[in-house]
C-alpha positions in Angstrom: 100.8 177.8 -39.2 101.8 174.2 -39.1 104.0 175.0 -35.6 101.1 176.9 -34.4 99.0 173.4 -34.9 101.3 171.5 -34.0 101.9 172.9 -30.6 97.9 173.6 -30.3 97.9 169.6 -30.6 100.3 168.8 -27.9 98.9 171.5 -25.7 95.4 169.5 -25.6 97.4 166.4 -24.9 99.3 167.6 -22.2 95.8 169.4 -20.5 94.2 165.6 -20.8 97.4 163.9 -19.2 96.8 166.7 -16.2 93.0 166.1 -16.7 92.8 162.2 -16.8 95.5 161.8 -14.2 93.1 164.3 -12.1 90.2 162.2 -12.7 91.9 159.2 -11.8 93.3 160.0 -8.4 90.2 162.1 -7.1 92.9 165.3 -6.6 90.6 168.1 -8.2 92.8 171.2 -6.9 96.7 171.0 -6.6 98.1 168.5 -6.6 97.6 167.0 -3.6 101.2 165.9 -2.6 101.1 163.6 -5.7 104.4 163.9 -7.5 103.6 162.1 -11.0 100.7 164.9 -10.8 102.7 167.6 -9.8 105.1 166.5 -12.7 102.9 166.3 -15.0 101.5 169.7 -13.9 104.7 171.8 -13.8 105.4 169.9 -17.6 102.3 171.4 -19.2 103.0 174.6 -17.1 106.6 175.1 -18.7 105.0 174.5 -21.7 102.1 177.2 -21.6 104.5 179.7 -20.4 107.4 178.9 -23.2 105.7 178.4 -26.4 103.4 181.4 -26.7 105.5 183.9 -26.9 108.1 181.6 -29.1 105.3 180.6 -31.5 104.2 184.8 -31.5 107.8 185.8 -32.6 107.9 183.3 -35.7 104.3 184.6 -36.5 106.6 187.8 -36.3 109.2 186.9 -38.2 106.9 185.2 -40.8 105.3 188.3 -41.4 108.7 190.4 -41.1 109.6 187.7 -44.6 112.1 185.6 -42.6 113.1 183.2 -45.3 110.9 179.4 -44.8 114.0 177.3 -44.4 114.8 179.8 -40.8 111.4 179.3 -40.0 111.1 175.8 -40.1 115.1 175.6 -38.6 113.7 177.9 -35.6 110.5 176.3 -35.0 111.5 172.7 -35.5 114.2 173.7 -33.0 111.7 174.4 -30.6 109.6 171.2 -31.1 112.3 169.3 -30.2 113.2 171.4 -27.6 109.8 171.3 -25.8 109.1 167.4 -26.5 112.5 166.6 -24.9 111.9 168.8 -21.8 108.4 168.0 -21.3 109.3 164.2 -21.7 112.2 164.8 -19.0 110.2 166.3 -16.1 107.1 163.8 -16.9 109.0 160.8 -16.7 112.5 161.9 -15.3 114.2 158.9 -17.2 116.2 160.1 -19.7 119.7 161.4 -18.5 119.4 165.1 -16.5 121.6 166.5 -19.2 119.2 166.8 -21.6 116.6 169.0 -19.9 119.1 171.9 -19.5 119.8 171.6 -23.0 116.3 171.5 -24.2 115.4 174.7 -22.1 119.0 176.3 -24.4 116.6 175.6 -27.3 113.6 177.0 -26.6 115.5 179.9 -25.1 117.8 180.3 -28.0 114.9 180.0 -30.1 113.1 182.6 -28.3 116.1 185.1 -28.3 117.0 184.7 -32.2 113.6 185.3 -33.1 113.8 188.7 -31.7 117.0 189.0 -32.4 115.7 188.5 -36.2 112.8 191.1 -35.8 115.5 193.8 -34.9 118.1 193.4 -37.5 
């Protein structure tokens, strides 16, 4: 649950950075040819299409009895992992390196979850 909240927080913030950035420049559909909005757009996109189904497998595996201490190892893996490569295509500042290895995290996250649920 605390994952589930904490990710349901960062997913409003990330909708009001598209919103408010939205607002700001008058672009109400696409985004306009803007690239800080398409950033910020394809960020909370990656995001949406990551973290449901990660956050749905340690629901899974919580369920399954997956000891806490692996739960809180996968999913603070995955915070981390989705903070660092949302903060990478936002602000493209931090070295390139990084956003490969933050998309191993979520991924590996993802895939030892169910890995977890079969064995």
């Amino acid at each position: 649950m605390l994952f589930a909240a904490i990710f349901a927080v960062l997913h409003v913030i990330f909708t009001l950075r598209v919103g408010g950035y939205r607002f700001r420049s008058r672009i109400s559909l696409g985004d306009g040819g803007d690239n800080e909005l398409r950033n910020r757009i394809r960020a909370h996109g990656n995001f949406v299409e990551q973290v449901p189904i990660a956050l749905l497998l340690l629901l899974l595996n919580d369920l399954n009895g997956l000891a806490d201490s692996t739960l809180m190892i996968l999913g603070s893996v995955l915070l981390v992992s989705r903070l660092l490569h949302y903060v990478m295509i936002v602000s493209r500042s931090l070295p390139i390196v990084l956003r490969p290895i933050s998309m191993i995290g979520t991924l590996g996250t993802i895939l030892a979850s169910a890995i977890l649920l079969l064995v």
